[in-house]
N, C-alpha and C positions, 0 to 999 in steps of 0.2 A: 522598267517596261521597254520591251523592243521596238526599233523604228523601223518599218517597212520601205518600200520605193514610194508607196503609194503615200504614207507620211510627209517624205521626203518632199515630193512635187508637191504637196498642199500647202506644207509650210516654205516652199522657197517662190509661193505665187502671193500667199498673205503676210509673210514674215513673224512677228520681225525676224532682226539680223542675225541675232545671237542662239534661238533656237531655230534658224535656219540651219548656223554652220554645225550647232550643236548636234543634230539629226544628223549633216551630214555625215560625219565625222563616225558615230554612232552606224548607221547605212555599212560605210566603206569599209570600218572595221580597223581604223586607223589610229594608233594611240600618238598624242602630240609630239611628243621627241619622234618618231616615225617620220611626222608632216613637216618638223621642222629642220628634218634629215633631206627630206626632197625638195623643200623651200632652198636650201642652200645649195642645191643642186643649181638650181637656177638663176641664182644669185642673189638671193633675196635672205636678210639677215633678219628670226624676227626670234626672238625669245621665248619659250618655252611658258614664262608666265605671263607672256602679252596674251598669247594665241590663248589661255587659260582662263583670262580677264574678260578676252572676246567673247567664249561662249556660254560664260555666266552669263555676259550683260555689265558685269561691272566696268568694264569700260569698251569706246565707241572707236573701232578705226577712224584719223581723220585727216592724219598726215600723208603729205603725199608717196612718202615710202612707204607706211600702212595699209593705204590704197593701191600700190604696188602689189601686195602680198596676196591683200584679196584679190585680185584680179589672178593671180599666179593659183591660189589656193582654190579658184574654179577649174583649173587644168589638173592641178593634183587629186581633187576628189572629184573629179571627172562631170562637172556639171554645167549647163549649159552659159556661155557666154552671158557674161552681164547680170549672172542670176543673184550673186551675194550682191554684189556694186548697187544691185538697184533697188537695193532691200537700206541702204544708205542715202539713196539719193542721189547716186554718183556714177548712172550708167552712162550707155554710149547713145550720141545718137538725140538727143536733147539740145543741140544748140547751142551748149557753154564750151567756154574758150580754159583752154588745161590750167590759165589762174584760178577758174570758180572749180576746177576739183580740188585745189590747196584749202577751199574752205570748210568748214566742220560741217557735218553731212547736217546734224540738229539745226536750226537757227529759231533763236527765240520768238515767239509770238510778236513779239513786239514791234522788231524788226520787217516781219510780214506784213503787220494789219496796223500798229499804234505803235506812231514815233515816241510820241510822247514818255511811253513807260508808265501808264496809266496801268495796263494791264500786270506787267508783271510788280506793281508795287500793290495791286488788292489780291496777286496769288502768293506772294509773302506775309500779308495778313493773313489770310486763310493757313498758312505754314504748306503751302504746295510744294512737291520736290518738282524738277524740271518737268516729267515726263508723265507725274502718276502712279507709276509702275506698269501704262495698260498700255495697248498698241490699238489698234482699229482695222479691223477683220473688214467691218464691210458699215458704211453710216449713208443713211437714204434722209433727206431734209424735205422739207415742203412747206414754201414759204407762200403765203398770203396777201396780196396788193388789193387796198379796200378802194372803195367808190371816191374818194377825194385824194385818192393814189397814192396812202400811205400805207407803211409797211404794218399791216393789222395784227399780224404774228405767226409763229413757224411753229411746225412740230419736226423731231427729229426720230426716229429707229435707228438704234445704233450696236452693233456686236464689235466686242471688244475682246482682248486675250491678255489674260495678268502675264506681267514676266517677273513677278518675283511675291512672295506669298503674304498673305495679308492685306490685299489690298481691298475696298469695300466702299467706294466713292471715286465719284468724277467731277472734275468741274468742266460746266458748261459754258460758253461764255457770249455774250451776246452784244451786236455793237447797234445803236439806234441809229437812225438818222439823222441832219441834223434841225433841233426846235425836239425833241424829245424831252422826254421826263424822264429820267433811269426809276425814280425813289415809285412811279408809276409804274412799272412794268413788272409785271407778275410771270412767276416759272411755278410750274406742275409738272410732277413726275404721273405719268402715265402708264407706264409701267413695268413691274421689275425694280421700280425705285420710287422714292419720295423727295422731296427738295429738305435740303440744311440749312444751311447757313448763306445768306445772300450779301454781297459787296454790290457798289454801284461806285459813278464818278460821275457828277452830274456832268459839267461841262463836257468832255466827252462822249457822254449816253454810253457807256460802257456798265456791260452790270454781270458778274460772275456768279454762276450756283451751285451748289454745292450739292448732289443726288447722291443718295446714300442708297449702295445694294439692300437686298434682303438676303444678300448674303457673304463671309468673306468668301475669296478666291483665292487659291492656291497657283502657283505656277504654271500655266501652260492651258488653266480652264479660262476657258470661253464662259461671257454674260453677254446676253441679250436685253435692254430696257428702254421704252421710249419719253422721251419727255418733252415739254412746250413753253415758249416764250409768247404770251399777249403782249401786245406794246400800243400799237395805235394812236401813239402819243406825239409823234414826229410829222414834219412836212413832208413834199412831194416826194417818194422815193423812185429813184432815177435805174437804182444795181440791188445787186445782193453779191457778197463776195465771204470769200469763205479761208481763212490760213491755214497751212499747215506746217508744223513744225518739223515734224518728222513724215518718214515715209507709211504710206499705210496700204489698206485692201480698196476695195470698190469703193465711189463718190456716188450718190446720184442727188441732183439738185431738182424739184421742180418748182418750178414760179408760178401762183394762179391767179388772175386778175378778174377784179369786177366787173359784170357786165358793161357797168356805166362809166370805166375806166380801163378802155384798151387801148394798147399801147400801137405806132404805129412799124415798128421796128426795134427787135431784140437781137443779142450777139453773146456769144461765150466769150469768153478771154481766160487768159493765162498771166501771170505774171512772178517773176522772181522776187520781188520785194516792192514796199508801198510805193517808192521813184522809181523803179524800171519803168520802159515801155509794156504797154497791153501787147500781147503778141498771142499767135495762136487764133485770130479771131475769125467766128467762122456765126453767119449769118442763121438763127434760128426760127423755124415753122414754127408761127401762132396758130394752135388747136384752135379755130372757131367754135366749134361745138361746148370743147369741155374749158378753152379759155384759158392754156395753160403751153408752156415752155417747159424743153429740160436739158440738162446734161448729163454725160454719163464717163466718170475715169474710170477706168480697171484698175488700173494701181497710181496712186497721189502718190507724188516726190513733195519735196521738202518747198514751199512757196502758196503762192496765189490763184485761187479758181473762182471763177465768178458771170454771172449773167448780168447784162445792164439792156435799159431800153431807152428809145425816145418815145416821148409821147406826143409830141408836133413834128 
């Protein structure tokens, strides 16, 4: 099936990377010895079955000569600055310093949100590969602050895009506060899916699910499903913060509080990983009416998004 322009722009705004460059490549009409004819034009040396590996998906530019290429490879297929790079994580114009583009555009969950490695030892029990096989088009949250200010529970809307065929499950992952009970806290698939197989970690309040489609997905289709976390088990909750491992489409967060628990100041934040500084922080309007906060990304890079409040 042929890719149009109009393809072309859809997928280099939602990604991912690899059927990004794959479209392009497709679009310009460009066979890879061709691309790898004009990469060396410019001095840039890359292999015929690197560029091959790229638009599978089978593997991830990360090196800094890599990231060289694709930056080169949006001048060769003539596409807008920063469009492949930021489908990595690796645009311009973000604040990092040329050592964090040396780093691999993925960064484990774990690394974001739990030092411990809590998370990625109950996604090895479940047998998770890194990524799933799915990207994220666009995931809308809406989280819940009860009357004694604890985090009551979230529902999620999430649209997702397979990048490789068979795939028919997500896991979700959910982190408590802390004085939680994980082995308490119930997930419901809502819809478009049903919940699997459930992990927790108490000490942590970490609890992974496992949402199973109603259907498999082939390559490049798009699922739509929503699902929920009750918890209400934990003390005061102060944030809600959110990882990402990789880069994806739209964020939208909204936080809603109880009448008999509002807050008297909320704020967005940003962050590269669980020690960096909060940066990015930008003062948010509490709805009086409807009692609620939001944020809103257009496109998540690779790290940390989240709302915190005080309540004194």
């Amino acid at each position: 099936m042929g890719h149009t322009e109009a393809d072309l722009a859809q997928v280099l705004d939602t990604g991912p990377f690899h059927l990004a460059l794959r479209a392009a490549l497709a679009v310009r009409g460009l066979p890879l010895q061709r691309v790898q004819h004009h990469l060396a034009h410019r001095g840039i040396k890359v292999g015929v079955t690197s560029l091959s590996y790229w638009q599978q998906g089978a593997r991830r530019p990360q090196r800094p000569e890599s990231l060289r290429a694709v930056r080169a490879l949006e001048d060769v297929l003539e596409l807008p600055g920063n469009s492949l790079l930021r489908l990595l994580g690796e645009g311009d114009g973000d604040g990092r310093s040329p050592a964090d583009l040396e780093r691999p555009a993925a960064r484990s969950y774990r690394s974001l949100v739990e030092p411990s490695g809590v998370v990625e030892q109950l996604l090895a029990d479940l047998r998770s590969p890194t990524d799933g096989g799915l990207h994220t088009v666009g995931h809308q949250e809406r989280v819940r602050i009860g009357r004694e200010r604890e985090l009551v529970g979230r529902q999620s809307q999430h649209v997702v895009r397979a990048h490789r065929d068979g795939v028919d499950r997500y896991l979700a992952i959910h982190h408590g506060d802390p004085g939680c009970d994980p082995a308490r806290v119930a997930v419901e698939g809502l819809e478009n899916c049903r919940a699997g197989r459930v992990r927790w970690h108490q000490e942590s309040g970490v609890v992974i699910a496992e949402l199973l489609f109603d259907a498999r997905l082939r390559a490049g289709e798009t699922y739509f499903f929503g699902y929920g976390f009750e918890d209400g088990t934990g003390g005061p909750s102060t944030e809600y913060v959110r990882g990402f491992s990789f880069a994806g489409g739209q964020y939208v967060l909204q936080v809603h509080f109880a009448e008999e628990a509002l807050p008297v100041r909320c704020r967005r934040f940003a962050q590269a990983t669980t020690g960096a500084p909060r940066g990015a922080r930008t003062d948010l309007t509490l709805s009086r009416r409807h009692r609620t906060v939001h944020l809103v990304e257009q496109g998540v890079r690779p790290g940390i998004l989240g709302i915190d409040w005080d309540w004194d």
